[in-house]
N, C-alpha and C positions, 0 to 999 in steps of 0.2 A: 504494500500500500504506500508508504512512506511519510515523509512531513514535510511542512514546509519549515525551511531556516532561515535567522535573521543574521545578518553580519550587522551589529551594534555598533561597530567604528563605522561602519557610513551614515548612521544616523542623524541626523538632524532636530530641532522639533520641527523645521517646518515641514521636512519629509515625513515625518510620525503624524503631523497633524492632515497633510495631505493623504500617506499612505491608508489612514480609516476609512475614507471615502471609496475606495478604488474595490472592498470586497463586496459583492450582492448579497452576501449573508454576515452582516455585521460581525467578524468573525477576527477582525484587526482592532486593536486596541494601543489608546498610546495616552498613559499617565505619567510620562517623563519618559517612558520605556515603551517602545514595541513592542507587542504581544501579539501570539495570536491563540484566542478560544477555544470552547468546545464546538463553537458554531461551524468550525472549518469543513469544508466538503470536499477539500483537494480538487476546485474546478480547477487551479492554479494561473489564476486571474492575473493574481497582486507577480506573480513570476513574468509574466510575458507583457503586462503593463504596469508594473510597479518601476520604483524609482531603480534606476542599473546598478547591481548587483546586492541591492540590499534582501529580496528575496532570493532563494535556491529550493528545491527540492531533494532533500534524502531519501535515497530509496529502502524500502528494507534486504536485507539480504535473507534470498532465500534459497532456506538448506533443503535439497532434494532429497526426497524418501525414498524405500525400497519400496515401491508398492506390492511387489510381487511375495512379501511376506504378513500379508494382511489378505486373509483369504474367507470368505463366506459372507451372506447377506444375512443377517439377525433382523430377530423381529422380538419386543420386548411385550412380554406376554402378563398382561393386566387382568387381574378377576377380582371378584370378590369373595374367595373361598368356598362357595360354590359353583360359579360358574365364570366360564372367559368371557371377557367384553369382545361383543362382535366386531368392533373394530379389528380383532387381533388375526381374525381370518382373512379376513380384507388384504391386510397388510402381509398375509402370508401370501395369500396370489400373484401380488405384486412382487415380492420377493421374488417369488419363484422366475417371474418373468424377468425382472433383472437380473439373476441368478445366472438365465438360460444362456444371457450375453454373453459371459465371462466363463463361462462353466464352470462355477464358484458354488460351494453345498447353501441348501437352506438352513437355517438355527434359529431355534428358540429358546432364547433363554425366560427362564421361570423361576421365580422366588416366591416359596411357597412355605407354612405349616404341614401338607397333606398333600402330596402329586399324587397320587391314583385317580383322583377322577379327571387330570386333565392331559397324564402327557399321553394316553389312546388318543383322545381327542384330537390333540394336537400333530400325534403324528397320520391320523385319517385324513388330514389335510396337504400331504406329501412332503410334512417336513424331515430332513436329511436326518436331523438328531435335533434331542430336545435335552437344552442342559438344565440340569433341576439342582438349585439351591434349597434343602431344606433343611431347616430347623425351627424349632417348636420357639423361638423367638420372631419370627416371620408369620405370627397367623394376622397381624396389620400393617396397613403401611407406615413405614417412615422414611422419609424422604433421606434421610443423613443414613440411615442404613442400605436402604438402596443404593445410592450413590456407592457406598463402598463395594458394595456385593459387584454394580456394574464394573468399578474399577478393577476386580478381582477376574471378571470375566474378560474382559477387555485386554488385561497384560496377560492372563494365560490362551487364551484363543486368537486376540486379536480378527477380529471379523473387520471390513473394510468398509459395509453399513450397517450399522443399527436404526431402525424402524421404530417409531413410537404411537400409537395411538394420542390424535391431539385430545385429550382429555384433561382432566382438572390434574391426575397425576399426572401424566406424560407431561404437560406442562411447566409444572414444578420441580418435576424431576429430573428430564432431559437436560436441561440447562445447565446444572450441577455437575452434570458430565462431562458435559463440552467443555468448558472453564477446566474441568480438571484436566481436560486432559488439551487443552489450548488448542480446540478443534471447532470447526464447524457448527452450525446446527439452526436447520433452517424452517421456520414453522409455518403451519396449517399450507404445505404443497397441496397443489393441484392435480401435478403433472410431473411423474419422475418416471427415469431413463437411465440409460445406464452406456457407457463409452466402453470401447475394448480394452482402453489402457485403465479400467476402474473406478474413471471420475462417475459419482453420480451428479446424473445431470438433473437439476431440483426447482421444478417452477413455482411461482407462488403469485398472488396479485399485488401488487405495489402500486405505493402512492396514491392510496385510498381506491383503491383497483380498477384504477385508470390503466395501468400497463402492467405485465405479465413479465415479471421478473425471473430471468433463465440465472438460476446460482451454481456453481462448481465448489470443488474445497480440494481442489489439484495439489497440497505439498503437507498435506494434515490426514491425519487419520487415527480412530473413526469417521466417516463420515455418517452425519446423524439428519434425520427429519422426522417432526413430525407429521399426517396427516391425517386430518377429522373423519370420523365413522359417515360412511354412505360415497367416499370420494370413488371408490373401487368397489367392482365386485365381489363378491364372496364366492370363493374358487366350489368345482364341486369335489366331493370327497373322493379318495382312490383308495387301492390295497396300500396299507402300511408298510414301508420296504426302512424306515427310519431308524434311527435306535435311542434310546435314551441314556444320557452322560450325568451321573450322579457327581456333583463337584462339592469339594469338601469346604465347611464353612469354618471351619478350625482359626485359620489364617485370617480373617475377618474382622474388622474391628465394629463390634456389636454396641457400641458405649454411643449415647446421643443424649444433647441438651433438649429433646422432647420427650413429653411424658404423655401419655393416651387417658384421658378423664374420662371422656365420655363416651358412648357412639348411640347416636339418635335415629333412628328408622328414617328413611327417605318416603314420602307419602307415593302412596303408588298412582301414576295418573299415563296415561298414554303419552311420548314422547313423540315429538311430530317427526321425528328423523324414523321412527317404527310404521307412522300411518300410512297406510295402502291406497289414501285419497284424500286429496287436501285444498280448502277453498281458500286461496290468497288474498286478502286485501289491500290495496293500495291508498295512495294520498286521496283520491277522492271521499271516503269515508271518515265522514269528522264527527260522526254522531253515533251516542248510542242507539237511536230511532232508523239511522241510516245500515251500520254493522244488523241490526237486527234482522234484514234480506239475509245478508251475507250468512246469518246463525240458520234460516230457513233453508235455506240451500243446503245447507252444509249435512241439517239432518235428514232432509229429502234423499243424500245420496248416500247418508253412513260417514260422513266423513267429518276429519277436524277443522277448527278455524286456524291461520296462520296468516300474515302479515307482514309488512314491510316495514322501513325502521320509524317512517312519520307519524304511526298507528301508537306504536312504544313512546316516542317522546310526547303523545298526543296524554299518554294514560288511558287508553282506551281496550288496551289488550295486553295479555301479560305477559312482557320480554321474551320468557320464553317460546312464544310460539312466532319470534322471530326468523324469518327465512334470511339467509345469508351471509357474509363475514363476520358480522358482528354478531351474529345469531347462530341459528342451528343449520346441517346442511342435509338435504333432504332428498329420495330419490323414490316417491313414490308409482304408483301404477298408472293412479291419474292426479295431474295438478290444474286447476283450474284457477285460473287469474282473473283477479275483477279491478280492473283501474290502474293495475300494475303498468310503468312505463317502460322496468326490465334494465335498470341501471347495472350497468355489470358486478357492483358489491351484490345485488340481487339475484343474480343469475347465476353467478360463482356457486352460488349455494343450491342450484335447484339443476344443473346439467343431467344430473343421472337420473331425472322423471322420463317415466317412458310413453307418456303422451300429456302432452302439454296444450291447455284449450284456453284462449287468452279473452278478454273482454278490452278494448280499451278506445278511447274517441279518438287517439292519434295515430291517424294511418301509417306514419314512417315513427313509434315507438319502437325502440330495440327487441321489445317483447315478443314481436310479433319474427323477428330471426330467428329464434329459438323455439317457439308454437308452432305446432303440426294443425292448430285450426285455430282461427280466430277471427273474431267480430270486431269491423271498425265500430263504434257509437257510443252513445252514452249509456255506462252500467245501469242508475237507478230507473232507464227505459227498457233496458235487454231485461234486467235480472226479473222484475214479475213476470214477465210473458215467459223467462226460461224455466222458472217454479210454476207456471199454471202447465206447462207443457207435462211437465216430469211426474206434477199430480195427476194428470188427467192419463196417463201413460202406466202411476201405478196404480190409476180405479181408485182415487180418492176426493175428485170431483166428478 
């Protein structure tokens, strides 16, 4: 990456009081001294028009790895001691597909109280080998024991990616890892690939998901990502051909500044990233008197409500049933859109529905690129006549 540097013997104040001017990201500073901030972007502005030779650029030096001793695609295997979170199949899919590039095994690694009910499981889904951490200190999470366990995985296997479900743990805990080990790690991907020489190639949406960010981590390794449940399919099951690697937890440093008080039942309510048919709401819905179509609909066809982010800041529906980056991501069977315009933060989130029926009065909305049917017009005119249809279709008028 590198930096920029100041040679201080050319300094001036009037060139320190000029050179402030000259970054687009306030990023130069001068209280007697040149400086420059956290604001820096390395466009290297103040270098190519700054005063002659008071800026330079340092580059970092960088030390080439072996990559060819960092071998397997890992996938970090999240449950709840009953059961795996289905993101973790997902991510074994995808594995296996970047796997296939490189001809590199599958892994999963597992940190568990009790693996009997998950490493069959887990290997029914063709992974290579499933490394199981257990010990009866491990029936919960903690994020500072994870972290070490992964480290222990990482310097005895070294796999070249590790996979993480974007979840409230993988979140927290992915992180932890990369910092320790001064690596990569790039979050809630889209779109990942894999290069013959083992870069994974990791896309994600950037800049409030106006453009599609292609990331590498070409001289580091692990290379790490997470991605959100529903982005991938869920592979289908085969004959188990895998084996299971019992690794010892001896070595392990079990000791953390957390302590577990309490653990509180999660209310059980259907999850919109699980619904099989979902009616979206957009900006045009500013009323409870207006959503209440959108509720009619929804139960005419079985389905949940979900919404866009103007609905949440509005208070009108609860965050949760947020559709895209900042919300949940969602692929159900059918999605139906009412006013939606289909900004791409919104769309990010809903690609993997496998028919999409859009409502919206803007003929050239983005929505409608992404919808296999759609109606130009106004929602609060389409949606009765689409609920008197649907009733009178199932004998209820």
């Amino acid at each position: 990456m590198g930096r920029i540097i100041i040679d201080h013997t050319k300094v001036t104040k009037e060139i320190g009081e000029a050179a402030v001017k000259i970054c687009p990201f306030n990023a130069i500073e001068y209280n007697g001294i040149l400086s420059i901030n956290a604001g820096c972007r390395m466009c290297k502005i103040c270098v190519r028009k700054g005063p002659a030779g008071v800026f330079s650029v340092e580059e970092d030096v960088v030390r080439a790895i072996d990559k060819s001793k960092w071998v397997g695609v890992a996938v970090f295997v999240e449950h709840n001691k009953h059961e795996i979170h289905p993101v973790v199949f997902e991510l074994i899919g995808k594995a296996k597909e970047l796997a296939k590039v490189i001809n590199h095994p599958v892994q999963a690694v597992l940190f568990t109280d009790d693996a009997k009910n998950m490493t069959e499981e887990l290997l029914s889904y063709g992974v290579d080998a499933v490394f199981v951490y257990e010990d009866v200190r491990l029936s919960h999470f903690n994020v500072e024991i994870y972290t070490n366990l992964m480290a222990d995985f990482i310097h005895k296997i070294r796999p070249t990616v590790i996979l993480y479900g974007g979840t409230s743990i993988g979140r927290s805990f992915a992180p932890r890892v990369a910092a320790r080990f001064k690596t990569g790690l790039t979050a809630d991907c889209t779109i990942l690939g894999m290069k013959e020489n083992t870069d994974l190639i990791q896309n994600r949406p950037a800049f409030g998901g106006n453009i599609m960010a292609s990331i590498i981590c070409p001289n580091n390794r692990p290379q790490m990502a997470t991605v959100r449940y529903k982005i991938f399919k869920k592979p289908d099951q085969v004959k188990p051909t895998g084996k299971i690697v019992k690794m010892k937890t001896a070595g392990v440093d079990f000791t953390s500044g957390l302590s577990l008080l309490e653990i509180s039942p999660k209310p059980k309510e259907m999850d919109i990233s699980e619904a099989d048919t979902l009616v979206a709401c957009g900006r045009p819905f500013k009323t409870p008197e207006q959503l209440a179509l959108a509720y009619e609909l929804a139960d005419l066809l079985g389905a949940q409500i979900a919404c866009t982010r103007p609905l949440i800041e509005a208070g009108l529906i609860d965050p949760r049933k947020q559709i895209g980056l900042s919300g949940r991501t969602v692929a159900p069977k059918l999605l139906i859109t009412l006013g939606v315009s289909g900004a791409v933060q919104f769309t990010a989130g809903m690609r993997g529905s496998e028919l999409v029926f859009a409502i919206c009065d803007d003929a050239k909305a983005a929505i409608f690129d992404v919808a296999h049917y759609g109606v130009v017009g106004d929602v609060f005119a389409i949606l009765p006549a689409l609920i008197k249809k649907i009733k009178a279709a199932k004998g209820l008028i």
